[in-house]
C-alpha positions in Angstrom: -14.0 -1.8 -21.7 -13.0 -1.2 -17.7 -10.4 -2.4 -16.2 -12.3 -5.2 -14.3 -13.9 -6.6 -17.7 -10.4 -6.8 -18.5 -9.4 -8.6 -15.7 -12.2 -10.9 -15.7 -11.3 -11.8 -19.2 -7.7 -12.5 -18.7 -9.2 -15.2 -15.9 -10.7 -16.6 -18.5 -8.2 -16.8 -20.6 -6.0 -18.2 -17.8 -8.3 -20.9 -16.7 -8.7 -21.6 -20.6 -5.3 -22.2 -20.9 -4.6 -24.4 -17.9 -7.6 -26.3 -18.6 -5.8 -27.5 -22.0 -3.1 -27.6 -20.3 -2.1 -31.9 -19.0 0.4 -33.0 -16.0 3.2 -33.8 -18.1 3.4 -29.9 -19.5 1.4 -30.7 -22.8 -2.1 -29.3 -24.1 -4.7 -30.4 -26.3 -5.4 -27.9 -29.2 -8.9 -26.7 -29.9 -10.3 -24.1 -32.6 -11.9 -21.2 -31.0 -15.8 -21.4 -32.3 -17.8 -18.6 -31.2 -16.5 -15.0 -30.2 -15.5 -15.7 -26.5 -12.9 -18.4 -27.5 -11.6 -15.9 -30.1 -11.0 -13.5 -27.5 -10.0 -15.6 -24.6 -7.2 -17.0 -27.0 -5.8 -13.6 -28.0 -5.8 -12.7 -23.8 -3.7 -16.6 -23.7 -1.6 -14.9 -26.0 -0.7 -11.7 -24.7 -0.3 -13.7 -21.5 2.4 -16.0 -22.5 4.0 -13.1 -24.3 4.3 -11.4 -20.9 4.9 -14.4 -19.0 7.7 -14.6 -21.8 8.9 -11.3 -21.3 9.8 -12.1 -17.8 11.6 -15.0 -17.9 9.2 -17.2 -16.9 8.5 -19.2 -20.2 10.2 -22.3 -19.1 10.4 -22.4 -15.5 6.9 -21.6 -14.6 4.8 -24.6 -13.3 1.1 -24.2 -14.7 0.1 -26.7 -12.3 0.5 -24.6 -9.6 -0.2 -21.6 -11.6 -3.9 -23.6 -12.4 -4.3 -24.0 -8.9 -4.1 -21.0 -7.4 -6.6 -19.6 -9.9 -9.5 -22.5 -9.2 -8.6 -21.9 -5.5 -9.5 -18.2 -6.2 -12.2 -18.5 -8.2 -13.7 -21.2 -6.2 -13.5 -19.4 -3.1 -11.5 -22.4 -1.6 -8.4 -23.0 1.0 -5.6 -20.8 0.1 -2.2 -22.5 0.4 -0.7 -18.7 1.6 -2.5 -15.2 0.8 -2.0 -11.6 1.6 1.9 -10.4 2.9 3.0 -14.1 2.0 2.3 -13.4 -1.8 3.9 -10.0 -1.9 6.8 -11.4 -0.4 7.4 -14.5 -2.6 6.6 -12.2 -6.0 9.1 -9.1 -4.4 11.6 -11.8 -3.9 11.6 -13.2 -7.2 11.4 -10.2 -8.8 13.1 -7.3 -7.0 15.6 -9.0 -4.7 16.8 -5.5 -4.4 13.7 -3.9 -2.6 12.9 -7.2 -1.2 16.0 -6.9 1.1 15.5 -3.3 1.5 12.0 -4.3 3.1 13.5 -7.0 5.6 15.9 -5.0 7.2 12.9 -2.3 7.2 10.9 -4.7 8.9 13.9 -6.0 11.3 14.9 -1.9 11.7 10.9 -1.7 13.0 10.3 -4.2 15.2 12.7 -3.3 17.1 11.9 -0.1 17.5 8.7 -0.3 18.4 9.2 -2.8 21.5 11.7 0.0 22.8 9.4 3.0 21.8 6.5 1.4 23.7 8.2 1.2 26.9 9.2 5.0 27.0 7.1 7.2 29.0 4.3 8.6 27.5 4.0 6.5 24.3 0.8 5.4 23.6 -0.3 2.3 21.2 -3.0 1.6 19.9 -4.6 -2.2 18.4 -3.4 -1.5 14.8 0.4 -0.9 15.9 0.1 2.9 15.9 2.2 4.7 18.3 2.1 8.4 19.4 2.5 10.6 22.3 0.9 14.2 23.7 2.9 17.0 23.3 0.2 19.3 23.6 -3.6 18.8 24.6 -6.1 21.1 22.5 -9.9 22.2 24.2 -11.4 21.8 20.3 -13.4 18.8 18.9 -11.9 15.5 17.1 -12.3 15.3 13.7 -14.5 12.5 12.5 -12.9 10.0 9.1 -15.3 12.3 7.0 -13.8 15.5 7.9 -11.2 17.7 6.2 -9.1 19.4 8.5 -6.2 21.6 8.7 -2.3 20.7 10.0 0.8 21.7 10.2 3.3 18.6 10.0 6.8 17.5 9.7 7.6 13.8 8.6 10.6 11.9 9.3 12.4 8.7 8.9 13.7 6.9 12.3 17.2 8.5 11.2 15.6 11.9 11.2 15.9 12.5 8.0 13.0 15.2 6.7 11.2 13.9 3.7 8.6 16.1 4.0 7.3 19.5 6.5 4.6 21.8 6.1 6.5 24.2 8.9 9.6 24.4 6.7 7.1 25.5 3.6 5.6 28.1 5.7 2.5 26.6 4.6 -0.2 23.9 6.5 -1.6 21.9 4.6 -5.8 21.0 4.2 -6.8 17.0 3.3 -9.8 15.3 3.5 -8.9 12.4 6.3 -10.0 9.5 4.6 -7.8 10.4 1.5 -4.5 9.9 3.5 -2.6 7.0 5.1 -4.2 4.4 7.7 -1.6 5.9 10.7 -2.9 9.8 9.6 -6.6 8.7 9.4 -6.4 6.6 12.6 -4.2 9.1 14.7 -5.6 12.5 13.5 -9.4 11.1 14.9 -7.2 10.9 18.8 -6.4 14.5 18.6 -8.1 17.5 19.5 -8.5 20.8 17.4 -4.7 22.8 19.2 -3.4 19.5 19.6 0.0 18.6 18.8 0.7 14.7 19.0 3.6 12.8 17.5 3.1 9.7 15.2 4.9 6.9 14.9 3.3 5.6 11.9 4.7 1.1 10.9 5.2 0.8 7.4 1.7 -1.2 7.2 0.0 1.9 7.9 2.0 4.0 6.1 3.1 3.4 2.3 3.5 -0.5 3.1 5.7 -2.6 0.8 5.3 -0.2 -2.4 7.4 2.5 0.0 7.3 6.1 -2.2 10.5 6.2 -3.3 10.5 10.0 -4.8 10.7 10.7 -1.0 13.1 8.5 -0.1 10.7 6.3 2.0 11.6 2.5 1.3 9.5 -0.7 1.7 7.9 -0.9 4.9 9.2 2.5 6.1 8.5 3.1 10.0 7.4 7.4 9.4 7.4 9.4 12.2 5.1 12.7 12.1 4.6 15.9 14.6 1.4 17.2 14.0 -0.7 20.1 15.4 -4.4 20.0 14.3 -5.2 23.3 13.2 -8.6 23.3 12.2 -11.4 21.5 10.8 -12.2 22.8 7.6 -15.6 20.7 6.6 -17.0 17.2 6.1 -17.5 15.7 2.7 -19.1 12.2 2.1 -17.0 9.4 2.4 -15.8 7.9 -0.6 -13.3 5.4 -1.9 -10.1 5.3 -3.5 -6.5 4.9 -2.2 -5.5 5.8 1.0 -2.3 7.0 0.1 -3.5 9.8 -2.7 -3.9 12.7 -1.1 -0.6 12.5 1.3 1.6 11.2 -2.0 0.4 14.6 -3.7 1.4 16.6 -0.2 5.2 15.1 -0.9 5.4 14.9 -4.9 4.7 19.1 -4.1 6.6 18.9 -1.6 9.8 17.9 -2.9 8.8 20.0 -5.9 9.2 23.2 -4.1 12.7 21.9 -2.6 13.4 21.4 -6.0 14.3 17.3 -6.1 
């Protein structure tokens, strides 16, 4: 069984249990009779053992909890969606990080209204800044291409969480298995090029942040590159953005030994 049968069957099970479920926080009990009620009780049961778990066994409202599944499900007007969600969950659940990703958020902004009025920076429609600090002759890389860099990423404090030059070592990726901001800024550059990045948290490690680096929610990253080479193309393919750069730093801090 994948993970999206899975899924699809905790829906069920969901929808099953709001369903029974009446406006003044009752239900009406029925008897599973074929197979599918069997198993959509025992996924009712696992999830009010991890709603449970969490504290949320008497102050959740199934109501609302019912909506927003029929609104999904039925492809209908969302009350909030996308950052909005992340927010109110991180809030609730990890105050902690939560605050850690508004000051992030408040620490970016402003920087990047200052940053854009320098000389030289550059922005592009996705909130990507960068500047020239040295124009190659060679060919762009194209989103299927694997290419060759050497790099050294900050924070805005300048703290190193990760380099390439202080390894001694550049590093080889295929472009579409890194970060929105390295995907989207390597494609400017030409093969000799060496450009600096400054990469906002949404195109970067967003609100997850990778904290075995040290980067926090919504982390503005700031990267000098010089495009070495380009290695090959490979078909494009799916699969997290952040892989392949998350394994560059997990070495990374490896070989610094943290």
């Amino acid at each position: 069984m994948n993970k999206n049968t899975i899924f699809k069957l905790m829906i069920i099970g969901a929808v099953a249990f709001m369903t029974a479920c009446n406006s003044k926080g009752g239900y009406v009990k029925s008897t599973p009779k074929k197979e599918m009620d069997s198993v959509s009780y025992a996924i009712g049961l696992q999830m009010g053992q991890n709603l449970k778990a969490n504290g949320l066994d008497s102050t959740i409202n199934v109501d609302i909890l019912a909506r927003g599944i029929y609104e999904v499900l039925n492809s209908k007007p969302q009350l909030f969606g996308g950052d909005t969600v992340t927010n109110i969950l991180m809030k609730h659940f990890n105050p902690e990080m939560y605050s850690m990703m508004k000051a992030n958020d408040d620490k970016q902004k402003k920087f990047f209204q200052e940053n854009a009025k320098k000389t030289g920076i550059k922005s592009t429609a996705s909130g990507l800044q960068y500047e020239v600090i040295s124009e190659g002759t060679g060919a762009h890389p194209s989103i299927t291409d694997v290419v060759k860099v050497d790099y050294t990423g900050t924070l805005l404090d300048g703290t190193i969480f990760d380099s390439s030059v202080k390894r001694g070592e550049p590093a080889t990726f295929p472009l579409n298995g890194v970060i929105p901001g390295w995907s989207e800024g390597l494609q400017l550059m030409t093969v000799g090029s060496k450009y600096k990045f400054y990469i906002p948290g949404k195109l970067a490690y967003g609100v997850q942040g990778q904290q075995q680096a040290g980067i926090g929610p919504n982390e503005t990253l700031v990267f000098e590159v010089e495009l070495l080479g380009i290695e090959k193309s490979q078909p494009q393919k799916d699969g997290s953005n952040n892989a392949e750069l998350q394994k560059m730093i997990q070495e990374a801090m490896k070989k610094q030994g943290k």
